[in-house]
C-alpha positions, 0 to 999 in steps of 0.5 A, spaced: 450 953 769 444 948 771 438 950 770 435 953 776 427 950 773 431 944 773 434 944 780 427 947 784 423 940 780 429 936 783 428 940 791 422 939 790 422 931 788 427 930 793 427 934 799 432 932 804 431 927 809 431 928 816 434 923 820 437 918 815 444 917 812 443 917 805 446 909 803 453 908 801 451 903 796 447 907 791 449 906 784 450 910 780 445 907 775 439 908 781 442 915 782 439 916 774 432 915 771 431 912 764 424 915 760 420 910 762 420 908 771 414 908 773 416 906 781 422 909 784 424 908 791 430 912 793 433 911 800 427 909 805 427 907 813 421 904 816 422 904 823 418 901 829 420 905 835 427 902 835 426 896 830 429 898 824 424 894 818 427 897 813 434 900 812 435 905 806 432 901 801 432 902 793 428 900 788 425 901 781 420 899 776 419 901 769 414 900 764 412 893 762 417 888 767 415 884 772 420 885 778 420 880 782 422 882 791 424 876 794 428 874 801 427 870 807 422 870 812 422 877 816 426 880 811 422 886 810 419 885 804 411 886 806 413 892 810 416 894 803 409 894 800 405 896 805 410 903 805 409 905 798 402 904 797 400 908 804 399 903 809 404 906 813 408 912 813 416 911 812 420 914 817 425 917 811 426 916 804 422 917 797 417 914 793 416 916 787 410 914 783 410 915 774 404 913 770 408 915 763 415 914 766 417 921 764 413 925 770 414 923 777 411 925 785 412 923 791 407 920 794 410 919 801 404 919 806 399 919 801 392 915 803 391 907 799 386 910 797 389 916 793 395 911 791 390 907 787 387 913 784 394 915 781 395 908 777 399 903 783 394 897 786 395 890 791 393 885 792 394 882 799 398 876 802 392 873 806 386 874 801 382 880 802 375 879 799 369 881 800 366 873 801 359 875 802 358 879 796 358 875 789 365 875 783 361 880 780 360 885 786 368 884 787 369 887 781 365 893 782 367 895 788 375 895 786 373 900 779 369 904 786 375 909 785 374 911 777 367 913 778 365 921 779 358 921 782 356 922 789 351 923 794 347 928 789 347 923 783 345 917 789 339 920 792 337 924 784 339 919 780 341 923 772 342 920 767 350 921 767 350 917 775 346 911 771 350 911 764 357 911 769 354 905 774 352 901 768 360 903 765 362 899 772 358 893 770 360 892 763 367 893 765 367 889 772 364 883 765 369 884 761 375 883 766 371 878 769 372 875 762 380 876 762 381 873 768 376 867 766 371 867 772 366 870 767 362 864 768 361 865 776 359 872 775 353 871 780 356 866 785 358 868 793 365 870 792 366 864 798 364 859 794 370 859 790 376 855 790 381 858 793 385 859 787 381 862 782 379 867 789 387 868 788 385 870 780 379 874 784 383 878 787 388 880 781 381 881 778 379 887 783 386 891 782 385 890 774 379 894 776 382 900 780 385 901 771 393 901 774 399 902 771 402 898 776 401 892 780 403 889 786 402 882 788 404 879 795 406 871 795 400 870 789 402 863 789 402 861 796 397 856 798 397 854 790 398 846 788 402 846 781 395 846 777 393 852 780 401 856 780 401 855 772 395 858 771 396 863 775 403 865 771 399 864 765 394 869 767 400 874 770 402 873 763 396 875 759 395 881 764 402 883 762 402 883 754 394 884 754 394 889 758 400 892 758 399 892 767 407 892 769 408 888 776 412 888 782 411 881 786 413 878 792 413 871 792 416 864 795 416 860 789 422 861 786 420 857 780 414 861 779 420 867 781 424 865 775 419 864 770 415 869 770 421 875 772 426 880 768 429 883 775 429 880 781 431 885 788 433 881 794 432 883 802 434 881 808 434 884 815 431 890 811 437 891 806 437 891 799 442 885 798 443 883 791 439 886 784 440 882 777 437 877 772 435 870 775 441 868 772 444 873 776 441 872 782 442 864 782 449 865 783 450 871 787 453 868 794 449 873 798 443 871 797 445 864 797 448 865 804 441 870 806 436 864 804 442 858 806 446 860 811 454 861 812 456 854 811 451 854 804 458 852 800 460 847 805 
């Protein structure tokens, strides 16, 4: 007999959905969670009205990968981003979000802010800073979601409120340092080159303390200079940090470097998983990015 502590967790984390068929295609290894997925997505709908964005999407994650999402233009994938971190609600589906792979909550409908504070941060297609506040003010803002004080210690000022802003600052240094913008501490976030406030960005989110990453089309806009060292940096982050990532991006050299497992969209469908090796050759997605007469 199943254990009925068991099957209650199991009610919990997966309420049944309203209005959606579950997807036919799930396999049987998505249908499981090893010990160590820090993100599942089972099932999710996005519709706008009677557009259907996305169309029972699964995906998952686990600790340490970085996972590449790719498709065509429209396909789906900002969209996909924008549900599992608060932006928008999805119609049906499950987020389930982990910081130690063992322990997981749905966090369908949860603000981007209470996202953030359970270990998943972004960065954005359009580069979102603050251009008129300084690199090292950027910094501080993102680390904004681990502090404790409030109006209290604004207005009186004790010395724990003093300790944790200065804690702010040495920590905003120290990714200055990792990111290798440490020298520009003090310049207008505006006045840098357009790559290194792509690195700008990724420094915010280190700051919010994630577990998780997602960078949406990191490398758009880079020259060839700018995207090494960008994979560069994405690789330090991942080993020094032990951050794990999960990538949207249109370069597919960029793609095929930096990823261990690649999920492919198109029209709002999750066409094809695999290794780059895989996904390379996988006729689906070439007639996605190609067409029917790809072969031809």
């Amino acid at each position: 007999m199943a254990d009925p502590v068991r099957k209650i967790r199991r009610a919990l984390l997966f309420p049944p959905a309203r209005h959606c068929k579950p997807n036919e295609r799930q396999t049987e290894r998505r249908n499981g969670f090893s010990g160590m997925k820090l993100l599942t997505v089972k099932d999710m709908v996005m519709d706008f009205g009677g557009l259907r964005a996305l169309n029972h999407v699964d995906l998952d994650v686990e600790k340490g990968e970085i996972v590449a999402l790719i498709g065509p233009n429209g396909a789906g994938k900002t969209t996909f981003f924008n549900c599992i971190t608060g932006i928008y609600t999805p119609t049906c589906g499950h987020i389930l979000l982990s910081s130690d792979g063992r322990h997981f909550e749905r966090i369908n409908g949860l603000k981007p802010n209470q996202v953030t504070r359970r270990g998943m941060a972004r960065t954005f297609q359009n580069i979102r800073l603050f251009l008129n506040m300084s690199v090292l003010e950027n910094i501080m803002i993102g680390r904004h979601c681990r502090t404790r004080s409030g109006i209290f210690g604004a207005i009186f000022r004790p010395p724990s409120t003093r300790r944790e802003e200065q804690d702010v600052v040495d920590v905003s240094y120290e990714i200055l340092r990792k990111i290798g913008l440490d020298g520009a501490a003090d310049e207008t976030a505006a006045n840098l080159p357009y790559g290194d406030q792509r690195r700008l960005e990724i420094g915010r989110a280190m700051a919010t303390d994630p577990s998780l990453i997602l960078l949406d089309e990191p490398a758009a806009g880079m020259n060839p200079q700018e995207t090494m060292e960008l994979v560069d940096l994405i690789k330090r982050i991942r080993s020094g940090e032990g951050i794990t990532m999960l990538l949207i991006e249109h370069d597919m050299k960029l793609v095929m470097t930096l990823a261990q497992r690649i999920f492919v969209m198109d029209y709002g469908k999750m066409i094809a998983e695999g290794a780059p090796g895989e996904i390379k050759t996988n006729p689906l997605v070439i007639k996605a990015y190609l067409g029917e007469d790809a072969h031809a």
